[in-house]
TIZA-520690 format. One record per residue: residue number from 1; residue in one letter; x, z, y of N, C-alpha, C, O in turn. Coordinates in steps of 0.02 Angstrom, whole numbers. Example, Ala and Ser with C-alpha at 12.3 -4.5 7.8 and 13.67 -1.06 7.14 Angstrom:
<pts>
1, A, 660, 390, -284, 615, 390, -225, 660, 390, -165, 712, 423, -166
2, S, 642, 354, -112, 684, 357, -53, 645, 394, 2, 670, 402, 57
</pts>
This chain:
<pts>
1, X, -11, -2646, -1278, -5, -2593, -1228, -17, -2622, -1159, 6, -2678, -1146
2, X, -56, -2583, -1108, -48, -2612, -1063, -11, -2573, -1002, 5, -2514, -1013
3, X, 0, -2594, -954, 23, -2553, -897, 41, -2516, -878, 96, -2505, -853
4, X, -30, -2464, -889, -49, -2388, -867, -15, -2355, -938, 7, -2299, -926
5, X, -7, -2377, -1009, 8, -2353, -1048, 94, -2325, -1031, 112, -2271, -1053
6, X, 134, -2362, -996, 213, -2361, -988, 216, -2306, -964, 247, -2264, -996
7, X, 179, -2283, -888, 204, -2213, -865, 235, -2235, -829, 240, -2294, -810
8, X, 278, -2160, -803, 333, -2167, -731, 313, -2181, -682, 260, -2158, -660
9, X, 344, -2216, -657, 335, -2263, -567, 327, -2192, -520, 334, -2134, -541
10, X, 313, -2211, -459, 293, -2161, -399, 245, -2104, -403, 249, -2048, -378
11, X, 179, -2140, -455, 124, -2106, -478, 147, -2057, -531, 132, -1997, -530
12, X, 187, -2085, -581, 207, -2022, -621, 246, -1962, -580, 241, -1902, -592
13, X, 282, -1987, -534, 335, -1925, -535, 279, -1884, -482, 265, -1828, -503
14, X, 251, -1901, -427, 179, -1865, -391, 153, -1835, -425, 153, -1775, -411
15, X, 113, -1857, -495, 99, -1810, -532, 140, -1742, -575, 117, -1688, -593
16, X, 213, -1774, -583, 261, -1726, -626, 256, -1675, -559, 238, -1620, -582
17, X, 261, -1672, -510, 289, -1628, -456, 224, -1590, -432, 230, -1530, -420
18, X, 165, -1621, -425, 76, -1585, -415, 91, -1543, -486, 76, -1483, -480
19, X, 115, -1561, -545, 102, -1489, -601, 126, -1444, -619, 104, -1395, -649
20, X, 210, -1469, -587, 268, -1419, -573, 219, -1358, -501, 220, -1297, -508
21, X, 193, -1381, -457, 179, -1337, -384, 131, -1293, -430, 140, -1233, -441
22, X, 63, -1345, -464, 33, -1289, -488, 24, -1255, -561, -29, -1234, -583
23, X, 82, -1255, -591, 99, -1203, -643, 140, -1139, -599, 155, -1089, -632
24, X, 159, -1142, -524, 207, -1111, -497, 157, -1067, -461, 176, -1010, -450
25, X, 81, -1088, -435, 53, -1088, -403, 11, -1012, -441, -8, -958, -420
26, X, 12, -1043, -501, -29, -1006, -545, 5, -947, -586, -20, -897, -612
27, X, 70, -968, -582, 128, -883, -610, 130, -861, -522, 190, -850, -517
28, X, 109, -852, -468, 130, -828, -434, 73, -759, -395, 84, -710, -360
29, X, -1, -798, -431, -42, -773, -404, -67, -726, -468, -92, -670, -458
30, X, -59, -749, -522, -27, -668, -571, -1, -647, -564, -33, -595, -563
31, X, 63, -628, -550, 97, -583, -535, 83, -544, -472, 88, -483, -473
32, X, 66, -574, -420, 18, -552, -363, -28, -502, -406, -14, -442, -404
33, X, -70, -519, -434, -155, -477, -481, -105, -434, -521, -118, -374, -516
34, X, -36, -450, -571, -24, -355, -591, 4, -334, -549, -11, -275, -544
35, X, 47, -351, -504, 80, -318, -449, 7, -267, -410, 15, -210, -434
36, X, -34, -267, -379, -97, -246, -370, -114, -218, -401, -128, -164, -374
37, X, -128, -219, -463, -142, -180, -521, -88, -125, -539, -109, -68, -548
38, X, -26, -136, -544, 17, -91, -561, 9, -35, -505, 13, 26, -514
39, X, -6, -74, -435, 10, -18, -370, -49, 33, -372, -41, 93, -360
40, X, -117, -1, -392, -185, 42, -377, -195, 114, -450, -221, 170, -450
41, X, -157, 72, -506, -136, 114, -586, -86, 172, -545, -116, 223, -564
42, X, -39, 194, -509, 13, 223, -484, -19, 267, -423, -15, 328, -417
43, X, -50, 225, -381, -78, 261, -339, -130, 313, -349, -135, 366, -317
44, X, -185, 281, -421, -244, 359, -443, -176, 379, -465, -149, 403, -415
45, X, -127, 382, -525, -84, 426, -530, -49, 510, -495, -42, 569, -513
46, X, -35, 462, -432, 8, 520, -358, -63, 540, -356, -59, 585, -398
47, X, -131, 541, -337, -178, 556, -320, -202, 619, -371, -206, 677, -351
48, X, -215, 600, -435, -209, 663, -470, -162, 688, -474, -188, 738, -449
49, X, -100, 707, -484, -52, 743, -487, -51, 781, -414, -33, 840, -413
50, X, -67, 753, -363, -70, 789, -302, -138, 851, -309, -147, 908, -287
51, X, -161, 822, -334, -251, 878, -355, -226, 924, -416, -246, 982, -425
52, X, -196, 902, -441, -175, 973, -490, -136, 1011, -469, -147, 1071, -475
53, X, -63, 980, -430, -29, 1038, -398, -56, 1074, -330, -23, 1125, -319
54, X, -106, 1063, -279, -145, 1075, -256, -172, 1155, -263, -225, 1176, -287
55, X, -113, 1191, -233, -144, 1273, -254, -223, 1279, -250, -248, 1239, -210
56, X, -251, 1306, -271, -322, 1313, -280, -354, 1379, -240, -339, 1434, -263
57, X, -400, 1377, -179, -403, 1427, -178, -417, 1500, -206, -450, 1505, -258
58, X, -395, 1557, -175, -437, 1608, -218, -488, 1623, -214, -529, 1604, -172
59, X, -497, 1674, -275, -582, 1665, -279, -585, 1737, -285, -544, 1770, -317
60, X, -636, 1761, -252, -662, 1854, -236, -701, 1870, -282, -753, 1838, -290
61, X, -681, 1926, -323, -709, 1930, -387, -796, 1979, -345, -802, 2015, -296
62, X, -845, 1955, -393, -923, 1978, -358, -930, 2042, -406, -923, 2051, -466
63, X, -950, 2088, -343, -959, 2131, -376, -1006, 2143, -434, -1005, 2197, -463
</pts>
């Protein structure tokens, strides 16, 4: 075995802590993308429901 095989030291834990930031990095900016998604899914929602209750005007029957 040599050296680099042991692990640890300063270099390991730099790296333990760079994969901890970006596994954190990467659940944060999903949840960001459905958070966005859930709001724009909700928003056509209110949007149609506002168009259906939306009295309609009347209409003049042709002679």
């Amino acid at each position: 075995m040599s050296d680099r095989d042991q692990g640890g030291g300063f270099f390991g834990f730099i790296e333990a802590i760079l994969a901890i930031i970006g596994a954190l990095t990467v659940a944060a900016v999903t949840a960001i993308a459905v958070s966005v998604l859930a709001w724009e899914m909700e928003l056509r929602r209110s949007e149609e429901l506002e168009t259906a209750a939306a009295p309609q005007p009347p209409t003049t029957p042709s002679a």
